[in-house]
C-alpha positions in Angstrom: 119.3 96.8 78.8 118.4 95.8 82.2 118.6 98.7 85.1 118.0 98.6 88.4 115.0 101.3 89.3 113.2 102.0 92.5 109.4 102.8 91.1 109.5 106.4 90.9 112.8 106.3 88.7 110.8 103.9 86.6 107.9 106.5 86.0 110.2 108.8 85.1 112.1 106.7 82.6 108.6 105.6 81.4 107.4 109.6 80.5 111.3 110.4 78.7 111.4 106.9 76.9 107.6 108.1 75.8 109.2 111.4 74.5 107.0 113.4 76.8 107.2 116.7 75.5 106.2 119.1 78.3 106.6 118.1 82.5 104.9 120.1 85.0 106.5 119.4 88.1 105.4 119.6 91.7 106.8 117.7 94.7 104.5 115.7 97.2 105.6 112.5 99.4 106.0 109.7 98.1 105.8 110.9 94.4 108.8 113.8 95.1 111.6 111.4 93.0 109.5 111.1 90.1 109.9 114.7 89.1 113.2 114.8 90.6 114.7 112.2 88.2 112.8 114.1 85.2 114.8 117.1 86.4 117.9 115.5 86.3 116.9 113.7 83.5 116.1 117.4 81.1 119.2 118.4 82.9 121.7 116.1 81.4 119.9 116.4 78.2 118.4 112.5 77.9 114.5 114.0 78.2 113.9 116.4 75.6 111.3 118.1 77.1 110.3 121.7 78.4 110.4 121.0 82.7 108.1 123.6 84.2 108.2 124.0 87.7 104.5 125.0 89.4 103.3 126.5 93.1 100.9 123.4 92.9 99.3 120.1 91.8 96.4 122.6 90.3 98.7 124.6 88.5 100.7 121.3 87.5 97.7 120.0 85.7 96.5 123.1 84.0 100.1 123.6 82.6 99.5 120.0 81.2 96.4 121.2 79.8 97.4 124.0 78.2 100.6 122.1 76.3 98.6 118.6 75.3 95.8 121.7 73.5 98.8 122.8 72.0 99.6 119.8 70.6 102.7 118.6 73.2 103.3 115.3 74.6 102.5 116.5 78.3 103.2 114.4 81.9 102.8 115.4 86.0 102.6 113.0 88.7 101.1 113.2 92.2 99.5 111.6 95.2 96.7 111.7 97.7 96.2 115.4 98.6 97.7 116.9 95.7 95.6 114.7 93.3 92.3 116.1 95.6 93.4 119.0 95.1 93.3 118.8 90.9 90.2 117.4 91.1 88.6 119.5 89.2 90.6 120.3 86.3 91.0 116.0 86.0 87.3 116.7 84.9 88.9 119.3 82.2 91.0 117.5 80.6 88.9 114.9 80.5 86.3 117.0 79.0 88.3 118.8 76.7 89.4 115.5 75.5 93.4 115.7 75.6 96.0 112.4 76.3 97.4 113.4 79.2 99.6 111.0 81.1 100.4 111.1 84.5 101.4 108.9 87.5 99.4 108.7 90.9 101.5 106.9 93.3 98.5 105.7 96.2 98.5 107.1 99.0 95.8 107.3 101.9 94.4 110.5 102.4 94.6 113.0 105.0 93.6 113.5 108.4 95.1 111.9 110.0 98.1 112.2 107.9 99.7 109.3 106.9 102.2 108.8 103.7 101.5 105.3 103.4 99.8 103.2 100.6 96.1 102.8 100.0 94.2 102.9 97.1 91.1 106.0 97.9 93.2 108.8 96.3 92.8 107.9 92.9 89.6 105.2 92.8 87.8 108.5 94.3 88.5 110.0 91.0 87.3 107.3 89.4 84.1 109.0 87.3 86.0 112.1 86.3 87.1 110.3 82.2 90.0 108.8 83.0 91.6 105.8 82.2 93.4 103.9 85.2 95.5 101.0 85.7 97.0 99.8 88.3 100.9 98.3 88.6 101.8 95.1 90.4 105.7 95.9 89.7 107.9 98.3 88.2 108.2 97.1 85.1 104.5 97.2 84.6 105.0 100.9 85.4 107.6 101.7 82.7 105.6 99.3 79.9 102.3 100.9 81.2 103.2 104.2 80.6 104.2 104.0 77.6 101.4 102.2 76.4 99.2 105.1 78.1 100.4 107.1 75.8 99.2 105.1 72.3 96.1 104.1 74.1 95.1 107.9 75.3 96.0 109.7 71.9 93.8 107.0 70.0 90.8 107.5 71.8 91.4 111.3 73.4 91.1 110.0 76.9 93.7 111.0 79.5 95.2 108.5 81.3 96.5 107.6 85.3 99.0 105.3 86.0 98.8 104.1 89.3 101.3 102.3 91.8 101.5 102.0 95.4 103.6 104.2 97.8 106.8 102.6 99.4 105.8 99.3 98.3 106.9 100.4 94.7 107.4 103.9 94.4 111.0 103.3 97.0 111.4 99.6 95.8 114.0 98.5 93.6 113.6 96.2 91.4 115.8 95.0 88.1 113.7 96.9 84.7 114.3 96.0 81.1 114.9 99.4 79.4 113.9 99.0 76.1 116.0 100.5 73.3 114.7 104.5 72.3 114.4 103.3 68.9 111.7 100.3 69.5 109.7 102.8 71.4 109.9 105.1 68.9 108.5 102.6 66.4 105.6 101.9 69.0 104.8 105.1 70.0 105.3 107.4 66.9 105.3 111.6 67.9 101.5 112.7 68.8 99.6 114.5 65.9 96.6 115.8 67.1 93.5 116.3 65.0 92.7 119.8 66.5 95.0 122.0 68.3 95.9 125.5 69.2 96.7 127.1 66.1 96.9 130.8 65.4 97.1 129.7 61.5 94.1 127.6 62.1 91.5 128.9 65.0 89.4 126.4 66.8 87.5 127.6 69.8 88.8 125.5 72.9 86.9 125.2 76.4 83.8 128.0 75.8 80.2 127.6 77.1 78.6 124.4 76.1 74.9 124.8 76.3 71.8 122.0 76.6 71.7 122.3 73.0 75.8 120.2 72.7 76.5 119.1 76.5 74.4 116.1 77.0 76.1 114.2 73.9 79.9 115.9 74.4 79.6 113.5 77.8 78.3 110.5 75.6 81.1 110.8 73.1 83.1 110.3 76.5 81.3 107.1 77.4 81.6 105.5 73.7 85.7 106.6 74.1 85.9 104.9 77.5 84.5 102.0 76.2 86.0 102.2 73.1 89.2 102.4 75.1 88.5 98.5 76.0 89.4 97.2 72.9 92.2 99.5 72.2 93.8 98.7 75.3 93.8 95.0 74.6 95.1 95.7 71.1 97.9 98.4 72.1 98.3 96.0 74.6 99.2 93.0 71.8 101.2 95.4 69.8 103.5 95.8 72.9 104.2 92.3 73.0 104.8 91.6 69.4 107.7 94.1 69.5 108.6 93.7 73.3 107.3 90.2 74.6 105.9 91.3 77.7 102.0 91.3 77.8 99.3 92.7 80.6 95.9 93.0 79.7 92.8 94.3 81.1 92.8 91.2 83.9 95.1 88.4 84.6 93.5 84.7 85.2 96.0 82.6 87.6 94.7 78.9 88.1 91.0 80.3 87.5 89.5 77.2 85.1 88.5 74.6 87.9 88.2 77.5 91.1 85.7 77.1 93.5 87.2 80.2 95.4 88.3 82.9 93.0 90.8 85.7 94.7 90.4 88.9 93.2 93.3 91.4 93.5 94.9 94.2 92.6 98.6 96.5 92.7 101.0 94.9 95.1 98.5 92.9 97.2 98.6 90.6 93.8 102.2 89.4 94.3 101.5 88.4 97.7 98.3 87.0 96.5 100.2 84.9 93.6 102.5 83.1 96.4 99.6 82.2 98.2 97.7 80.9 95.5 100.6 78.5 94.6 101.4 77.5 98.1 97.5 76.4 98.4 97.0 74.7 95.3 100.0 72.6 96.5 97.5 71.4 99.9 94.6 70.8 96.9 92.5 73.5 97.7 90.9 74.9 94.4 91.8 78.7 94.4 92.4 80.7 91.8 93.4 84.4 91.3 92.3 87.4 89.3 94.7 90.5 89.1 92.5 93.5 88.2 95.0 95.6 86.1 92.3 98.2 84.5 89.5 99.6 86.7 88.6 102.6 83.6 87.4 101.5 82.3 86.0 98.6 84.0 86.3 95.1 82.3 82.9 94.0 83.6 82.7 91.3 80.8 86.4 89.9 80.9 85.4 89.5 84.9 82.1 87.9 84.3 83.5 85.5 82.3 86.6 85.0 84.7 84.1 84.3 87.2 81.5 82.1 85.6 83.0 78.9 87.2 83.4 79.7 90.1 81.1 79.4 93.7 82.9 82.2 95.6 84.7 85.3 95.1 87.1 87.1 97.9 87.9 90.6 97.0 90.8 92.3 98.8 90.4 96.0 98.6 92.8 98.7 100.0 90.1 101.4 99.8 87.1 102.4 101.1 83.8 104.3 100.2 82.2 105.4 103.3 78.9 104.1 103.3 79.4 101.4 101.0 82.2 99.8 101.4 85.2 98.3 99.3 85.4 99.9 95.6 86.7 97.0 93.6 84.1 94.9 95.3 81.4 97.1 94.8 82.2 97.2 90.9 82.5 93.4 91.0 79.0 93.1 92.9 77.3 95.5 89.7 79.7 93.5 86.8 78.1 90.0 88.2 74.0 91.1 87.7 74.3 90.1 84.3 75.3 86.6 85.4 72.7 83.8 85.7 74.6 82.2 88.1 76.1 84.5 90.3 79.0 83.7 92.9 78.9 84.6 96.6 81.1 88.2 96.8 83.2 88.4 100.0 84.2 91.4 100.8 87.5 92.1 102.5 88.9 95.3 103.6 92.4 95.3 104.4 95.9 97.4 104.9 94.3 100.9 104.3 97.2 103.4 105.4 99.9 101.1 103.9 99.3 98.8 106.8 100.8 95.4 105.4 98.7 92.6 104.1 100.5 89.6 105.2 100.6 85.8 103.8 98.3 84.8 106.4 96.1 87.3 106.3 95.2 86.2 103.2 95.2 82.8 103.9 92.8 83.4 106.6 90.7 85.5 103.8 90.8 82.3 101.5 89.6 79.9 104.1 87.1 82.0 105.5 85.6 81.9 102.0 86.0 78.5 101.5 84.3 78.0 105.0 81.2 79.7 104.7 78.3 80.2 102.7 77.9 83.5 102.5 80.0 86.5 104.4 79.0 87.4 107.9 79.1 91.0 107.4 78.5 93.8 105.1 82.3 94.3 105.2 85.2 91.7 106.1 87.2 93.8 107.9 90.9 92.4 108.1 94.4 93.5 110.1 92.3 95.9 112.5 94.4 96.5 116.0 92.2 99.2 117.3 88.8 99.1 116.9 88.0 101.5 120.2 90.4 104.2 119.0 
C-alpha cells in the first residue's frame, strides 16, 4: 500500500516493519517524531516491541547495547548533540560487534544553535565501525532500514541511517508500504551466534589486552569491507522481491562526462533537475549520488570517475582544517587512478541554508570554466563573511 509519511514517520515504520524488538527512546529536535510514532505505534499494538524510555541519548544507546547482546532486534534515533553525546559507546557497539540500527537525522551542531540540516553530526563519527548511508527521499529511508538490518546482522556491524533535517525528516512524501509478510521473508528474526545466556556463559566487554586487541580491530576492518559486497547483494535481494534498487553509488548521465557532479542526501534531487536541464543546452555533465560513505566505495567511484576531466563535489559538512568530508574521501579514493580528474571542492548550505538551482549551476560552470579550482575550498551561498 501506498501511505503518505513525512520522514520521521517513515523511520519509524521502517524499525516496526523490521520487527525491531527493543526501542530506546529519547527526544531531540528534529528527530522528536521518530520516537513519538514508535510510541504510538507499541501503543496500539502494531510494533511488537519493548519501548523504553531513557534520561538521554547515552543511556538510549547503552539500553540498545545491552538488548542486541541479548539477542533482541534493537533501534534509537538521534541528531547532532545527542549523537555527540553517544559518541563513545557508538565505539561499543561497534566494538562489541552487535547490529544495531538507528536513524541520525543531520543536523549542524551546536554553538551557535541551529536545528537546521547539515551533514558534520554524523560524518564526524565516521571512524567509530559504523556503516552509513545517506537518503535522498523517504522511501529510501523505509527500504534502507530495513535493509540495515540484513546487512548489519550478516557482518556484526551496526548500522546509521541518515537523512536530513526538515528537508525530509518534516517532508511528506507518498511511501510504498510493503506488505509485513514480504519483509518478513526478507528479513527473517535475528539469531545471533553468541549472546547473553545464563544457560550458556560467554564473557562480553572484559579487558582486551596487546595480546587480542590489535586483531579484534582488524576483524572490524575485514567486516567493513566485507560489508561492501553484502550491501550490493542485500541490496539485489531487495529488488528481486520489491523492485526498488539503491546501491553503494548511483551513475546519472556519467558515460561521456567531462564534468562529473558528485552529491549526496537531498542536495542530489536538486542536483538530478539540474543535470537534466543542462544536458538539454549540450553541456556534458553527469551526476554521482554517494549513497554509502562506510564504508566508502572508493572503487565503484574510481571507476565512475575514470572518464571524466573534472569532478565538483558539493559537501554540506566541514572538517576544520581540511575542508569538505566527501571531497576529501574522493581526493584519497582517486590516488590509485592513473589519470586523475581535477577535484573541486564546494562547500555549501551548512546550517540547513538552502542550496538552490543556481547555486549549483554556477558550481557546474565554474568547473567547466576553469582548470583547476581557485581555492583550497569553494565556498558557496556565504552572506556574511565579516560576521
Amino acid at each position: 500500500m501506498k501511505k503518505l509519511l513525512m520522514g520521521n514517520h517513515t523511520v519509524s515504520w521502517g524499525a516496526m516493519l523490521a520487527r525491531a524488538q527493543v526501542i530506546a527512546a529519547y527526544p531531540i529536535t528534529p528527530q522528536t517524531q521518530i520516537v513519538e510514532e514508535l510510541a504510538t505505534l507499541c501503543a496500539e499494538g502494531k510494533a511488537k516491541a519493548q519501548f523504553i524510555k531513557v534520561e538521554s541519548e547515552h543511556s538510549a544507546l547503552a539500553s540498545c547495547i545491552g538488548a542486541s547482546a541479548a539477542g533482541a532486534r534493537a533501534f534509537t534515533a538521534t541528531s547532532s548533540q545527542g549523537l555527540a553525546l553517544m559518541h563513545e559507546l557508538l565505539h561499543w557497539a561497534a566494538g562489541a560487534r552487535l547490529p544495531i540500527v538507528m536513524a541520525n537525522v543531520n543536523r549542524a551542531m551546536a554553538p551557535g544553535w541551529n536545528i537546521w540540516t547539515e551533514q558534520t553530526d554524523s560524518l564526524a563519527q565516521r571512524d567509530t565501525g559504523w556503516i552509513q548511508f545517506y537518503c535522498e527521499n523517504n522511501q529510501e529511508i523505509l527500504d534502507s532500514i530495513i535493509q540495515a538490518y540484513k546487512i548489519s546482522e550478516t557482518v556484526s556491524l551496526p548500522s546509521m541511517i541518515v537523512l536530513d533535517a526538515f528537508f525530509l525528516s518534516h517532508t511528506t512524501e507518498p511511501v510504498e508500504i510493503p506488505p509485513q509478510e514480504l519483509v518478513d521473508k526478507f528479513l527473517p528474526p535475528y539469531k545471533p551466534q553468541y549472546k547473553l545466556d545464563p544457560k550458556e556463559p560467554h564473557a562480553f566487554g572484559g579487558l582486551s589486552s596487546t595480546e587480542y586487541y590489535y586483531e579484534l580491530r582488524y576483524k572490524i576492518q575485514k567486516a567493513m569491507e566485507r560489508a561492501k559486497e553484502v550491501i550490493e547483494e542485500t541490496d539485489e535481494k531487495f529488488n528481486q522481491i520489491f523492485e526498488r534498487k539503491y546501491g553503494l553509488i548511483e551513475e546519472i548521465e556519467t558515460s561521456d562526462a567531462e564534468v562529473i557532479l558528485v552529491t549526496s542526501s537531498t542536495i542530489t534531487s536538486t542536483a538530478r533537475f539540474v543535470t537534466e536541464q543542462l544536458r538539454k543546452t549540450g553541456k556534458k555533465i553527469g551526476l554521482l549520488k554517494v549513497r554509502v560513505f562506510r564504508p566508502f566505495p572508493s572503487s565503484e567511484i574510481r571507476d565512475a570517475l575514470s572518464n571524466c576531466e573534472k569532478v565538483a563535489v558539493i559537501d554540506r559538512n566541514i572538517s576544520f582544517g581540511s575542508g569538505g568530508i566527501f571531497a576529501s574521501e574522493i581526493k584519497s579514493a582517486i590516488q590509485k587512478m592513473g589519470k586523475q580528474p581535477v577535484i573541486f571542492p564546494f562547500i555549501a548550505g551548512l546550517g540547513g541554508r538552502d542550496i538552490t538551482v543556481p547555486q549549483i549551476e554556477e558550481m557546474i560552470n565554474y568547473t567547466f570554466e576553469n582548470a583547476k579550482p581557485k581555492e583550497e575550498i569553494l565556498w558557496r551561498g556565504l552572506k556574511y563573511e565579516n560576521i
